[in-house]
ROLO-435662 format. One line per field, with one value per residue (C-alpha): residue number from 0; residue in one letter; chain; x, y, z. Coordinates in steps of 0.25 Angstrom, whole numbers, plus 5000, padded with zeros to 4 digits. Example, Ala and Ser with C-alpha at 12.3 -4.5 7.8 and 13.67 -1.06 7.14 Angstrom:
// residues 2
seq <- 0,1
type <- A,S
mol <- A,A
east <- 5049,5055
north <- 4982,4996
up <- 5031,5029
This chain:
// residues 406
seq <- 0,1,2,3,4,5,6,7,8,9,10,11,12,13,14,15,16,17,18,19,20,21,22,23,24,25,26,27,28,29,30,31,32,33,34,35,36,37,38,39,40,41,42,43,44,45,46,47,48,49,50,51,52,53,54,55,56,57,58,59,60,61,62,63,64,65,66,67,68,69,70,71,72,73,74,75,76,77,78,79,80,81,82,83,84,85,86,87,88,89,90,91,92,93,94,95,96,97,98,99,100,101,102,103,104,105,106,107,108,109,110,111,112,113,114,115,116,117,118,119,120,121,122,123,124,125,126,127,128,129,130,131,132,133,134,135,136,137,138,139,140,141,142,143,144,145,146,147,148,149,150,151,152,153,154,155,156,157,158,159,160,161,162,163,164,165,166,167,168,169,170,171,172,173,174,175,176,177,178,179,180,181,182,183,184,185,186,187,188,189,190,191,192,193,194,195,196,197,198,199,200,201,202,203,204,205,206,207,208,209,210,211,212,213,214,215,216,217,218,219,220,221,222,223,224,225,226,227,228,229,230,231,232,233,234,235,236,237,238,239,240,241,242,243,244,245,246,247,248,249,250,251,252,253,254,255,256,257,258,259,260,261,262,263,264,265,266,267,268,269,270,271,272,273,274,275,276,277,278,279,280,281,282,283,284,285,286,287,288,289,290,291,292,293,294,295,296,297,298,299,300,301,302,303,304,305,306,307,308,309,310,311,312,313,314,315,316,317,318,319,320,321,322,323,324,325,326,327,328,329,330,331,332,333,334,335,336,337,338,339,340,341,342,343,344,345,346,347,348,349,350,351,352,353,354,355,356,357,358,359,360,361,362,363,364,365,366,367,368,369,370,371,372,373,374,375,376,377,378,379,380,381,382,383,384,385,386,387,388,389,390,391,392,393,394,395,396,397,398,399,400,401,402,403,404,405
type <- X,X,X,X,X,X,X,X,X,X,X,X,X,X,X,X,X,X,X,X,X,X,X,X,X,X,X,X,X,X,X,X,X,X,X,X,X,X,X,X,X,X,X,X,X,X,X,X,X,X,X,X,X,X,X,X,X,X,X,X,X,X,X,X,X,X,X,X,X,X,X,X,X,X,X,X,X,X,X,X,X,X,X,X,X,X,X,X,X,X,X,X,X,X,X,X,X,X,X,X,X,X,X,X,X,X,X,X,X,X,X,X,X,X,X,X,X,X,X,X,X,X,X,X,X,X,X,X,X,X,X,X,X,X,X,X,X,X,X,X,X,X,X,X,X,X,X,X,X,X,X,X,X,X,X,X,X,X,X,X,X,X,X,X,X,X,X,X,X,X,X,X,X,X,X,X,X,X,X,X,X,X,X,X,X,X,X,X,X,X,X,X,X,X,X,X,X,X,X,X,X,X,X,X,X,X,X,X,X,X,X,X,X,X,X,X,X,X,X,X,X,X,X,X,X,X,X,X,X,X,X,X,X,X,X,X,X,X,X,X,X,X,X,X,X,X,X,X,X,X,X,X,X,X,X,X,X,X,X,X,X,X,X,X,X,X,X,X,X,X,X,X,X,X,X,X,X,X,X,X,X,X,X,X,X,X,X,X,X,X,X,X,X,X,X,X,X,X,X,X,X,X,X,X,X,X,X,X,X,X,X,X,X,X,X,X,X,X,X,X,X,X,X,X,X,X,X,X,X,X,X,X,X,X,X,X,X,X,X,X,X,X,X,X,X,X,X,X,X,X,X,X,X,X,X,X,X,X,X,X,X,X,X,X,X,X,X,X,X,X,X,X,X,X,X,X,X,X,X,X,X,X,X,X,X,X,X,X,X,X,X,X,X,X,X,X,X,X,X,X,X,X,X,X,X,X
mol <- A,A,A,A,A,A,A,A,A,A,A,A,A,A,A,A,A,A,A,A,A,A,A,A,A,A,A,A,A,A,A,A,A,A,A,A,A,A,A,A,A,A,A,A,A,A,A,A,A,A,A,A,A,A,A,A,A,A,A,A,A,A,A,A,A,A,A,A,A,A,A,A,A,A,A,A,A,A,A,A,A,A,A,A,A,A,A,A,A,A,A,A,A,A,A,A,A,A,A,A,A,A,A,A,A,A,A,A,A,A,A,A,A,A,A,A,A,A,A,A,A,A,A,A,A,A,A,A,A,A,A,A,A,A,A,A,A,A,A,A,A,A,A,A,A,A,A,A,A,A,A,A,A,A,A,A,A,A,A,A,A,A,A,A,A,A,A,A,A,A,A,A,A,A,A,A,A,A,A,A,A,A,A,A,A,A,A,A,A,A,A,A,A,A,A,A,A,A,A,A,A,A,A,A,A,A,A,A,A,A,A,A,A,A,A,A,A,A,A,A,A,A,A,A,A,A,A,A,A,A,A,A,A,A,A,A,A,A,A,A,A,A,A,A,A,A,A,A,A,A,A,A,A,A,A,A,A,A,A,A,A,A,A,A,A,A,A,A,A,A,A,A,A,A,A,A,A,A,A,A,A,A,A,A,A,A,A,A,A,A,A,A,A,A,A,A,A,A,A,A,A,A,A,A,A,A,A,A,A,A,A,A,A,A,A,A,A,A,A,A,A,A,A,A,A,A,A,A,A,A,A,A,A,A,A,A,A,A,A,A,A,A,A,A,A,A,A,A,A,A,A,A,A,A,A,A,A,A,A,A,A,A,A,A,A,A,A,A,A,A,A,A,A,A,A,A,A,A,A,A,A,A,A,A,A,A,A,A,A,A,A,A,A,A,A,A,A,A,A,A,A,A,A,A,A,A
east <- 5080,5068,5071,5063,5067,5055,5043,5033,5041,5043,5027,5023,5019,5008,5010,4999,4997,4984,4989,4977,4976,4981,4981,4993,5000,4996,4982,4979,4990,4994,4985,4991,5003,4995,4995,5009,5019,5027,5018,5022,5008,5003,5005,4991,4999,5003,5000,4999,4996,4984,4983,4983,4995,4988,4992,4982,4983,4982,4968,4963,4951,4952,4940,4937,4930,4927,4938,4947,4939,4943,4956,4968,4980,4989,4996,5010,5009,5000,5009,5021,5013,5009,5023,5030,5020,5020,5036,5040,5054,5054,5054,5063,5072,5074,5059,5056,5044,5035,5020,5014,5007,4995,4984,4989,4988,4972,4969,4974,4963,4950,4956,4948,4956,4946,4949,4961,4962,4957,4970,4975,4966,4970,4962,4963,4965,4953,4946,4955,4955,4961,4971,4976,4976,4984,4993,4995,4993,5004,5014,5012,5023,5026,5033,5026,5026,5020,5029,5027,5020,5011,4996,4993,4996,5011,5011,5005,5014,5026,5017,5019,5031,5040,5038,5029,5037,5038,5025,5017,5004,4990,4993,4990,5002,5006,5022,5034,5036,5052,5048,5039,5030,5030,5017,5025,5039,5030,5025,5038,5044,5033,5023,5009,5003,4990,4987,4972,4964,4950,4940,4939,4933,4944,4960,4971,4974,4988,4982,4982,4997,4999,5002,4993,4995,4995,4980,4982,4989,4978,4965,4955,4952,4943,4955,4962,4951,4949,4965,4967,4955,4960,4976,4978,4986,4997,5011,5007,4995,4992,4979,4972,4959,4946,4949,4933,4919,4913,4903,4905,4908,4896,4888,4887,4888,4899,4914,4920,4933,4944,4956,4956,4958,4953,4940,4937,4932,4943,4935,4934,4950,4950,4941,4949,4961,4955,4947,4964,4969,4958,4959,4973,4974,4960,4967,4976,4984,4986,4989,5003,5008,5004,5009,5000,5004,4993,4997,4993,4998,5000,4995,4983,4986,4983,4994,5006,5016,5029,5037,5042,5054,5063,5065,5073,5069,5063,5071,5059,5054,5042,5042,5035,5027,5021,5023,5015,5026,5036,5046,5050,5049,5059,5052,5062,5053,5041,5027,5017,5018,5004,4999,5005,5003,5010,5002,5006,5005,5021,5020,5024,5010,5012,5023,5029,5038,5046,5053,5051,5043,5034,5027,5037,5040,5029,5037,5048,5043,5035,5046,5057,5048,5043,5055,5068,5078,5071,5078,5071,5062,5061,5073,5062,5057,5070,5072,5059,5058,5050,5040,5040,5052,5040,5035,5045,5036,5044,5030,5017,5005,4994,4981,4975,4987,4981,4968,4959,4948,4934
north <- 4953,4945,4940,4926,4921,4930,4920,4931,4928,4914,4913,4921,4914,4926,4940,4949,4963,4972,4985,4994,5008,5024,5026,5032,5029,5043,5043,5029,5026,5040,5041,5029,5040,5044,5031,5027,5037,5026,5025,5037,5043,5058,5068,5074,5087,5083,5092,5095,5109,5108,5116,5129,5127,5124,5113,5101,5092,5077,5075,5062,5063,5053,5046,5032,5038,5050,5061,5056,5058,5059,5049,5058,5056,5046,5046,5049,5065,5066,5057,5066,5079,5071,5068,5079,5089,5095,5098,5096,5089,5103,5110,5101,5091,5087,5086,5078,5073,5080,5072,5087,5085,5078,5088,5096,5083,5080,5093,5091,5081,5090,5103,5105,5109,5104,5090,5089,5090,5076,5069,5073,5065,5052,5040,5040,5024,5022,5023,5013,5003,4991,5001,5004,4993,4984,4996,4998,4982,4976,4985,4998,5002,5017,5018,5011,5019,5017,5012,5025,5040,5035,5025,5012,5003,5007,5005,4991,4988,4990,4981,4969,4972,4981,4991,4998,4998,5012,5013,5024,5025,5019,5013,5000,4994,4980,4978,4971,4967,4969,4962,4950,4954,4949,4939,4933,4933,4925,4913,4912,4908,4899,4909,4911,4926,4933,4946,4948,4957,4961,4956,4956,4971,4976,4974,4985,4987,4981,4966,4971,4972,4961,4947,4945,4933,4926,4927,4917,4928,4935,4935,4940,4947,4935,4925,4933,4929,4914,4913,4918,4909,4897,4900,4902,4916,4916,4920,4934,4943,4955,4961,4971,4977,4982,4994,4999,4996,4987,4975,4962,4951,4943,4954,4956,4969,4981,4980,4992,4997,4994,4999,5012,5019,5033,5035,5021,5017,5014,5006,4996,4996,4993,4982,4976,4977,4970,4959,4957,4956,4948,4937,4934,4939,4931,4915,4910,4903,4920,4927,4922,4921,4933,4946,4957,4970,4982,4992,5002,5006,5020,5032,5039,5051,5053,5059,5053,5060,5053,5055,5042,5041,5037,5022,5013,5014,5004,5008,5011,5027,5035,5046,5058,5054,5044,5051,5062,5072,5079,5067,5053,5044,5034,5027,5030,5037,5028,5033,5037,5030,5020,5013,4997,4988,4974,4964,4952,4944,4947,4960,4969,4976,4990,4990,5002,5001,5011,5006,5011,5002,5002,4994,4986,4982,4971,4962,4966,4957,4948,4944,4945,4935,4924,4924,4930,4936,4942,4951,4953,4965,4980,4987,4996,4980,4975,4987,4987,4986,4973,4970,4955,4957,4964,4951,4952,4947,4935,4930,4929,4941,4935,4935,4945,4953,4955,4963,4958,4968,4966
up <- 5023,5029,5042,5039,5053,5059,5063,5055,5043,5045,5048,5036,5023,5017,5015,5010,5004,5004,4996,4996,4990,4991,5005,5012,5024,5033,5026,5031,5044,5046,5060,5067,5070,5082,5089,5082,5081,5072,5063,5053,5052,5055,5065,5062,5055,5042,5030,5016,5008,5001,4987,4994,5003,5015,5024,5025,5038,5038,5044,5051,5042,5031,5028,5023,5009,5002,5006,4995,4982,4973,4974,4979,4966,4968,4956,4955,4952,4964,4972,4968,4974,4987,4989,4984,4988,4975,4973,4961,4955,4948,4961,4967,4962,4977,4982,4992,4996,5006,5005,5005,4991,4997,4997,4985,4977,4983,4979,4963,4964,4962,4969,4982,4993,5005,4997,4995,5011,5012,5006,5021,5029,5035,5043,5057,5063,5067,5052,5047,5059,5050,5043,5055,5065,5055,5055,5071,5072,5064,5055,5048,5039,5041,5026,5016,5005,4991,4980,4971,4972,4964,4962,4965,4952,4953,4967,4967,4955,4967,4977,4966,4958,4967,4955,4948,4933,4933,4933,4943,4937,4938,4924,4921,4914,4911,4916,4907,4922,4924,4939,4942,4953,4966,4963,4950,4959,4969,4962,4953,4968,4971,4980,4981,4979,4975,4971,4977,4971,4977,4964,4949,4949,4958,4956,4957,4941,4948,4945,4929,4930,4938,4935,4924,4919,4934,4936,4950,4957,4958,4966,4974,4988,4988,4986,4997,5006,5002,5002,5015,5023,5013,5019,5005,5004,4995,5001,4996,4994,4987,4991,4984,4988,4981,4972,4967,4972,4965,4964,4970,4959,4968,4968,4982,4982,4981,4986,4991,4987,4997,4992,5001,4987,4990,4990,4993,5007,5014,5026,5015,5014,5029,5028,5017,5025,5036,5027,5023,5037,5043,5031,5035,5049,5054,5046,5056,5046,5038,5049,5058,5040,5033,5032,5028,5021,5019,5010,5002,4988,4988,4994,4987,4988,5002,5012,5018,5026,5025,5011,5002,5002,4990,4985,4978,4962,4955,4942,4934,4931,4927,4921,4922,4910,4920,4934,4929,4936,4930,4936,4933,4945,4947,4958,4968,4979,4985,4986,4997,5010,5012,5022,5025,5035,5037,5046,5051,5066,5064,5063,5077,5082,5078,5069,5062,5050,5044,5033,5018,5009,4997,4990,4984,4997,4993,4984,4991,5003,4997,4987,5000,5007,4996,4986,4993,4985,4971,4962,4950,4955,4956,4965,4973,4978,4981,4990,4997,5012,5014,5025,5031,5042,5049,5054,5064,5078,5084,5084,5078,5085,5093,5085,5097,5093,5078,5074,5065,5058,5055
């Protein structure tokens, strides 16, 4: 239960999500071990086999583009050999999962061995200096995990509805919604919400599903902008970055990608991040109010250390026709751990949090926060950890005590 006797809660009136894309939590955090044994990063010897047995060791050699061409799989199969390491139901009724499938699964992609190596690297702090600093400077969750082993459409889906219908696939489906989702639950109860999508050339294919016939939850990363220099955020924010490179609409020139998507330049992603975190953190009248959660949707195929654990089920089920394995999947186990960060003056410099969540931690808050007591959504939801009690600072962090990022 929210404690709403805590002056972080008592002051906050926004919160705000940026999910960016297929990264995970050791690829992107994992080195921020060394200078925080808390943090539930890498000791430097982790390993996975390659094809030919041989142990590959995690390597401080990520780069921001180019080692992860073509895309590493992310679908559920190859999620399901990442995780299982390539043990089968058939072998063992009991498996267990044992994150050793990582490099096996690179390899299946064009079968070059040197290559498939790469899926092991990860970025050191200093290449992702906004990344990390938000991470050691306020809160990094240590098991944020995502919804499902599987891609990013399903994954969303648990971001917005606390399910994804059974669904874990990239297809694009229109729901006979047995839930409303946590914008339509908002402005039945009177909130204000936005989706913010970067620009008419590029939306997650989420927005298709969504909320259709309520064009005025939507807007732009422009709209962000204006809203948060007009104080005009809504009580929640959904952020999504740019997903392709493409032409301006003013033809100003090209707009990089700034998802972090492998292969897509991911200085562009931390530049994003920061654009995010400097429109609330630098508006006096944002910052002491607003609680900021960076997430990422699922993994991407690149290595994690620590299992997912099981979950509440979310009574829906996909069977192997749809899982592509020789299973069905009763979404009773949560996906690869990704990165998360939650930011707020009320947040304890250097906070660590251990406890489980997922995406459907989302709504979960969100809905906790704004309506209170809500029944009618998925079971996972109602379960799911949520987030705000983390605002915990008897009072407000001096501005000196806060970064910004150019």
């Amino acid at each position: 239960m929210l404690d709403r006797t805590l002056p972080g809660i008592q002051n906050l009136k926004h919160i705000v999500v940026l999910m960016m894309e297929n990264r995970a939590f050791d690829h992107m955090l994992g080195a921020l071990r060394a200078t925080n044994p808390a943090i539930d990063g890498l000791v430097g010897s982790e390993t996975n086999p390659d094809s030919t047995d041989v142990p590959v060791t995690v390597s401080p050699t990520a780069e921001y583009q180019s080692q992860l061409d073509p895309d590493p799989d992310h679908h559920f199969p190859a999620a399901d050999l990442q995780i299982f390491g390539g043990v089968t139901t058939a072998q063992n009724p009991n498996r267990t999962p044992n994150m050793q499938g990582f490099a096996k699964s690179y390899f299946n992609q064009e079968a070059n061995l040197g290559h498939s190596h790469l899926i092991m690297n990860y970025f050191t702090p200093q290449m992702l200096p906004c990344l990390t600093g938000l991470a050691t400077e306020f809160a990094v969750f240590n098991r944020w995990f995502s919804s499902i082993p599987g891609p990013t459409l399903c994954n969303r889906a648990f971001a917005h509805w606390g399910t994804s219908f059974g669904q874990v696939s990239m297809d694009v489906f229109y729901w006979n919604k047995q839930y409303l989702s946590v914008y339509e639950r908002l402005v039945a109860a009177g909130n204000t919400t936005r989706l913010y999508y970067y620009d008419e050339a590029s939306s997650s294919l989420e927005v298709v599903n969504l909320l259709q016939n309520q064009p005025s939850l939507f807007g732009t990363f422009q709209d962000f902008l204006d809203a948060c220099k007009n104080n005009q955020l809504p009580q929640y924010s959904f952020i999504e970055p740019n997903y392709t490179d493409h032409d301006a609409p003013d033809g100003s020139g090209e707009l990089i990608a700034c998802d972090q998507h492998p292969d897509h330049d991911v200085r562009a992603g931390e530049q994003y991040i920061a654009t995010v975190y400097n429109a609330i953190r630098n508006n006096p009248n944002l910052w002491p109010n607003t609680a900021i959660l960076v997430v990422y949707d699922e993994h991407g195929g690149t290595f994690d250390h620590v299992p997912p654990p099981s979950c509440t089920p979310d009574g829906f089920v996909a069977q192997p026709s749809a899982t592509g394995t020789p299973d069905a999947f009763y979404f009773d186990r949560l996906g690869v751990r990704v990165p998360a960060i939650l930011i707020s003056p009320w947040v304890q410099r250097g906070s660590v949090i251990n406890d489980v969540f997922e995406h459907a931690s989302i709504p979960g808050t969100v809905t906790e926060y704004l309506i209170g007591q809500y029944d009618n959504r998925s079971p996972r939801e109602k379960v799911a950890n949520t987030f705000l009690q983390y605002l915990n600072l008897p009072t407000q962090r001096a501005d000196s005590d806060c970064p910004t990022f150019s």
